[in-house]
N, C-alpha and C positions, 0 to 999 in steps of 0.2 A: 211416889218417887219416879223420877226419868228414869227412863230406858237409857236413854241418849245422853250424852252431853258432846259441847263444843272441847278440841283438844286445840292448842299452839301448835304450828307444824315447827318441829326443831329442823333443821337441817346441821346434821354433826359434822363437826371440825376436820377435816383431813388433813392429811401427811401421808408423802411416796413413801414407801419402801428407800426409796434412796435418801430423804428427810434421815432417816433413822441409823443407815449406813455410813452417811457423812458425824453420826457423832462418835461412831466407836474407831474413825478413823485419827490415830497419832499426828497428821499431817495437816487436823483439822485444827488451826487456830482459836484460844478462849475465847476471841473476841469476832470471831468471823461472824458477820449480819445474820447469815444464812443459820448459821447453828444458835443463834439467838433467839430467832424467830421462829425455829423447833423447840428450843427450850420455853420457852413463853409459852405455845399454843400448849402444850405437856403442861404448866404451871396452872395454867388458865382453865384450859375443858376438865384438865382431872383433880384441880383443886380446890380444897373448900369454898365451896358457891360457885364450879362448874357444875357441869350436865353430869359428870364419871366417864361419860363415853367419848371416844374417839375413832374415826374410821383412817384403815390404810389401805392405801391407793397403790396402784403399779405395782403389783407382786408379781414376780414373773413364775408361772409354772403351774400354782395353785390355784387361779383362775378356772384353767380346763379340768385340774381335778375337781375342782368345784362343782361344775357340768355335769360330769358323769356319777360321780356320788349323791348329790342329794334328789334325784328321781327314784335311786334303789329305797329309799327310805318308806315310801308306797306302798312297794311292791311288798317289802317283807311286810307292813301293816297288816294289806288284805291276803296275807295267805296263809290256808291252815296253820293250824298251831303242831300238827308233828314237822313239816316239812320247815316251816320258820326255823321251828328249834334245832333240825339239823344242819339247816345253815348258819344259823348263828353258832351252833359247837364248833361246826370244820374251820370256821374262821375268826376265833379267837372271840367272838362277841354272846354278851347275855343281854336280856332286858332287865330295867330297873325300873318300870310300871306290870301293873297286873296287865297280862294282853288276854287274857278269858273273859275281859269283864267288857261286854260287846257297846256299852254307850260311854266306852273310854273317851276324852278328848285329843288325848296324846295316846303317839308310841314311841317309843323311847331305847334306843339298842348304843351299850355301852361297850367300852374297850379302856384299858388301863394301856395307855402309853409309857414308852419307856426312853427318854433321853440318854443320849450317849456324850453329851457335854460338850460336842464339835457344831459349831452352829452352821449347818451347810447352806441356811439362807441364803446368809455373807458371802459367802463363796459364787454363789447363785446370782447375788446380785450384780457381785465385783463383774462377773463375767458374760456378764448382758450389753448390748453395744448401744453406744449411746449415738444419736442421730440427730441432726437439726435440737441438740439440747433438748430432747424428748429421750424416749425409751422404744426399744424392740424388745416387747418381753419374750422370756425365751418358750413361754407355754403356745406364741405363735408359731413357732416352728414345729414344735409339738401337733397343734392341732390343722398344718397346713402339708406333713410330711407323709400324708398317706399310710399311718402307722397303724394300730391297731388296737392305736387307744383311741380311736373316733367309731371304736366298734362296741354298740349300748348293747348289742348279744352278748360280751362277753363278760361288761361290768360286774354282774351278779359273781360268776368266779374269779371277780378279783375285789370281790369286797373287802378281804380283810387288808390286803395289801393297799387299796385307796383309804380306808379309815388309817390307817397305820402311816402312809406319805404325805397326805394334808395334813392328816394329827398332828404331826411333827415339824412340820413347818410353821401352823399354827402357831404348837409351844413355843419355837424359836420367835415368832412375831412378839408372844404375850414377855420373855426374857429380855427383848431388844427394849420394850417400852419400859419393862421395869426398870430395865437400866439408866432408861432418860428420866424416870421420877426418881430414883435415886440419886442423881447427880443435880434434879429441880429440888427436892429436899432433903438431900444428906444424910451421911447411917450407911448406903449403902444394904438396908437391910432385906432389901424387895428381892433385888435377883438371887444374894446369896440363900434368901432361904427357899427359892424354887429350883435353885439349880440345887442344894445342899438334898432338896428331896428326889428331881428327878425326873418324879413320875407322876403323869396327869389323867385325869379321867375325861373320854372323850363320848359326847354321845350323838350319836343320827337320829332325830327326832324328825318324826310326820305330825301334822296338826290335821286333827280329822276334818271332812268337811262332815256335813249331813248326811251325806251321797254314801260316804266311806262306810259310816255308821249302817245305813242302812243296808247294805251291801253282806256286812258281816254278821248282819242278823242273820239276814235271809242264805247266808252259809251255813249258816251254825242248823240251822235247820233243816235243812236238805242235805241229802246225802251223794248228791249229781254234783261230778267233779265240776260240768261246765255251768253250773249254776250264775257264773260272771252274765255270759250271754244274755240269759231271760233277762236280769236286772238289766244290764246294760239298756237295752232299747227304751226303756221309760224313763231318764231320767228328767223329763219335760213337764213330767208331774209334780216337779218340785220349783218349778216357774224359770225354770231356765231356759233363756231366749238362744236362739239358735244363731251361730256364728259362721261366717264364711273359714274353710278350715282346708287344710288342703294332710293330708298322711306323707310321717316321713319314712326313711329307709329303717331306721333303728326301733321296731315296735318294738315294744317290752309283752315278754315271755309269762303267762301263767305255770303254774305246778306242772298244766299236763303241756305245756308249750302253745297252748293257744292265745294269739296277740289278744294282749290286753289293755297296753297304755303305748299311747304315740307320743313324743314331742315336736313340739310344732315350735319351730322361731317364728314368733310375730311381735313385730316393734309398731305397732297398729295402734293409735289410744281408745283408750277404752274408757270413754268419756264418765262412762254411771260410776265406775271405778271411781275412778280420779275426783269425780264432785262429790263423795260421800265421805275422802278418804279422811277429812281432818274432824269428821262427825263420828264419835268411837261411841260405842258399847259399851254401856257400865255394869249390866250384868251379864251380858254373853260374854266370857273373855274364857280363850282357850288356855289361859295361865293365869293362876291368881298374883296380886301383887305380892312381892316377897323381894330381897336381898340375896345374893349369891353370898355365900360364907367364905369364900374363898381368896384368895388375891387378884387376880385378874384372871376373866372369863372375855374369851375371845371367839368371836363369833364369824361365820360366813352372813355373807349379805343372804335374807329367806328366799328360795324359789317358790313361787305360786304356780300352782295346777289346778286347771279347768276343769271338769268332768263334760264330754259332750257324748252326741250319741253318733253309732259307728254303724257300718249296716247289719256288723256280724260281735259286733266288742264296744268296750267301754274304750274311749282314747280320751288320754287326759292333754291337754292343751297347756303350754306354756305361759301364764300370763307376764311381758313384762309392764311393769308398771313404769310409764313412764317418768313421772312424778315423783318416785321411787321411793314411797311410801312400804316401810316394813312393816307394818301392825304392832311395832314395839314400843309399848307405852311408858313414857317416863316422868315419876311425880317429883318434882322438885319445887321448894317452896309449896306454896297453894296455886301451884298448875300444875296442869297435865298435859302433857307434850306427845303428839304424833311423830314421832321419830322417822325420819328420812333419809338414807343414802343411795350412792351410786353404786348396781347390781355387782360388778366385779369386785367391791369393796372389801374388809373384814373391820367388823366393830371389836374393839378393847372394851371391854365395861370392869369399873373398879369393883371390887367386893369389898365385903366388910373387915377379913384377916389385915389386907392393907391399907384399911380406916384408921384399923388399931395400930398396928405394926407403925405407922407413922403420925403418933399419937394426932390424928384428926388433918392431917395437914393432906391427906386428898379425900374424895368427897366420892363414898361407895353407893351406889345407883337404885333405887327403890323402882321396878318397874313389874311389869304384865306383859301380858300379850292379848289383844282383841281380836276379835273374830269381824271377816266383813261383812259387816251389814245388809241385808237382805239377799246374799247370795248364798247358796244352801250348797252350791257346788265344786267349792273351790279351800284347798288344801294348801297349807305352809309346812314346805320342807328348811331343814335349816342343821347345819354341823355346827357343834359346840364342844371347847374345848375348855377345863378348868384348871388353873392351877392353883394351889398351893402349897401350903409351907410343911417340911416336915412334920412325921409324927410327934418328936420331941420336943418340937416348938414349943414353946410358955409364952402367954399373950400377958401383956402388962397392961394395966388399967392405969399405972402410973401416966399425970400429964394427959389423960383421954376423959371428955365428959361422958358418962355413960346413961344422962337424963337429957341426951337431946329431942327423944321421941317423944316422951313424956312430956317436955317444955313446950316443945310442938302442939302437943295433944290439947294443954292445958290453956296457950296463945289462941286455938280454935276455937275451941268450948268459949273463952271471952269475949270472942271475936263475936260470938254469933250470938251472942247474949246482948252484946253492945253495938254493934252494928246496925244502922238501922234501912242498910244500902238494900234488896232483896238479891242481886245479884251478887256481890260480894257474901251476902248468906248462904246464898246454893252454893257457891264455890267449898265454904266452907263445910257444908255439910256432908259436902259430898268426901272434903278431907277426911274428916273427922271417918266417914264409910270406910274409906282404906287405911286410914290408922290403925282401927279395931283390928284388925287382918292381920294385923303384922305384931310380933311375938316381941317386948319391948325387951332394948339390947343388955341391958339392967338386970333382967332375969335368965336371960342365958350365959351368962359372961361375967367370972370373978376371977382375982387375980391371982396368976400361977396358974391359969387352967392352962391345960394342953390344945393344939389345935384339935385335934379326934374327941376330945372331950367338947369342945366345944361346937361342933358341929355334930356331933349324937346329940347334947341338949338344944339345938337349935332344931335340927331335924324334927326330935320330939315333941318341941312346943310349937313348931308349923304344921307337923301331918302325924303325928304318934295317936294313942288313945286319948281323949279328950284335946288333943290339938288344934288350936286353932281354924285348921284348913286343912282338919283330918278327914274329911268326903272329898278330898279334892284331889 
């Protein structure tokens, strides 16, 4: 079997922030072009036989939060586990992976968000100045006022407070879209049962490199606080070609305060990159295929980090990609799709709560995450936000097919039986590989279940004992 296969490069649909501001406005005519032409791409990307995903553009403010939170996400990975754990208590956050198990591929540190039901997006947005019919977001001013939020020393003590201000602006994003599907397919059910709950779970996940892994072995073993240093200088033995680099002001702080990770802006292409990026991994993948359970799961665009060598520390290097290749893989029909957006972006991706909740009429997102190919050194950060629907919610099967996975399963296995194409075969077979993976919706889902009932049975038949993608 390949290693390897060929992916489609998707590039996902976007919509400003002001696309989505203009529908909640009274002023806004039912027939205005412009609000049609939001409601179509909503009807289209997130409906049966779209992608599920959609990307929003121009958000003013949460851009720079973006910046400065998802490099802590690193930090806490590589460091002791008493001192993690006291930072993650003082600021409201726990982990939801084992972080003792040192060839972990993720780390994962959550927060239960709590909406107060005023959407201060809106507000945010109304009061952003509009220029040459463009935008001045207002995170520019933010990040151009000499404040003291362009200061990466102090990120760390304000962890909780960044997980806590993008979380929530987030949720308002993932509210605003529900509300455009609910008005593309009617019910109204979508935002009332996210706002009817609340409260969302948000999580700072690091995607390990190699580099990472290796790093926290060779901790766990030693008892020398500056053990970063020794690893640090060989990371060349992992075939990592050495880059022009230059150290910025904001170095990032180890436990005893010696720099450990620098970011670097480099808009530079990074050509090995870019030519490998629609060539994905079918067995390295830092997330297995699965389904978000939820309603809509709204994402920051990923940051990639470099690991290169320093004369005294590890500094980890900002890759952007220019090409803007996420590593987010997404199987729709019999392809598999390299997901692409632009780095300031946030992706919406559908779950399967609002598959159901609108008996089938939008289209919740089967995807992974891969790892890059032959580079051993380089980590994906990324904030993730989920909502959904109250506890007391009852999912109806009524009007929902619940053997779409199955019909799927059953169309491939013929396919490949009767097909006589080879290449249309391997497509298929390789379906057929990620079908098995995936816990069929039939056996978790009967009607009158609760949504927490349904997500403990989902949970259990993806990673429980005997689970599916219970080593994972």
């Amino acid at each position: 079997m390949a290693k390897t296969a060929a992916a489609t490069v998707l590039d996902i649909a976007e919509l400003s922030i002001s696309d989505l501001a203009l529908l909640q406005s009274p002023e806004t005519p039912a027939d205005d072009s412009r609000r049609r032409r939001v409601l179509d791409t909503v009807a289209t990307e997130l409906g049966r036989g779209g992608s599920g995903l959609l990307a929003i553009a121009e958000v003013p403010r949460v851009g720079a939060l973006r910046r400065r939170l998802l490099p802590l996400s690193r930090r806490l990975a590589l460091m002791d586990y008493p001192t993690r754990s006291q930072i993650l208590k003082n600021h409201g956050l726990a982990s939801d992976v084992p972080l003792k198990k040192p060839d972990r591929s993720v780390s994962s540190f959550a927060k239960l968000l709590r909406h107060s039901g005023k959407l201060s997006l809106l507000e945010l947005v109304n009061n952003t100045h509009s220029i040459n019919h463009g935008f001045v977001c207002l995170e520019k001013i933010y990040d151009c006022d000499g404040s003291d939020e362009s200061n990466c020393d102090d990120d760390m003590v304000n962890l909780g407070e960044l997980v806590n201000e993008l979380g929530l602006y987030m949720m308002e994003l993932g509210i605003l879209i529900a509300r455009a599907c609910d008005i593309v397919i009617g019910g109204g059910q979508l935002e009332q049962s996210i706002t009817d709950f609340g409260t969302a779970k948000a999580r700072l996940i690091h995607y390990h490199s190699e580099l990472d892994n290796i790093i926290i072995r060779e901790k766990e073993n030693s008892t020398k606080k500056c053990l970063l240093k020794k690893v640090a200088v060989k990371p060349y033995q992992l075939g990592y070609q050495r880059r022009s680099r230059s150290l910025c002001s904001c170095c990032i702080k180890s436990e005893d305060m010696t720099p450990v990770v620098a970011i670097k802006d480099n808009s530079s292409r990074d050509t090995s990159v870019q030519g490998q990026a629609a060539e994905i991994s079918r067995l390295n993948l830092w997330q297995e295929w699965h389904y978000d359970f939820g309603i809509l799961t709204v994402l920051t665009a990923p940051l990639f980090l470099s690991a290169s060598e320093g004369e005294k520390c590890l500094i980890n290097q900002e890759y952007h990609h220019s090409n803007g290749h996420t590593h987010l893989q997404l199987c729709n029909g019999r392809k598999i799709f390299s997901v692409r957006c632009s780095p300031e972006s946030f992706i919406v991706q559908v779950g399967e709560a609002a598959d159901i909740l609108s008996s089938g009429k939008l289209n919740s997102t089967l995807h992974s995450v891969s790892r890059p190919l032959s580079f051993t050194d380089i980590s994906r950060e990324t904030f993730v936000v989920f909502l959904q629907p109250s506890w007391d919610k009852t999912l109806s099967c009524s009007g929902y097919c619940l053997d779409t996975e199955e019909q799927s399963s059953h169309n491939i296995e013929t396919s490949i039986i009767s097909n006589g194409s080879a290449g249309s075969c391997d497509e298929d077979v390789r379906m057929q590989e990620i079908l098995e993976k995936i816990p069929p919706l039939s056996s978790r889902l009967r009607e009158g279940m609760t949504f927490p009932e349904f997500s403990r049975q989902t949970t259990k038949q993806y990673y429980g004992g005997g689970g599916i993608q219970q080593n994972n």
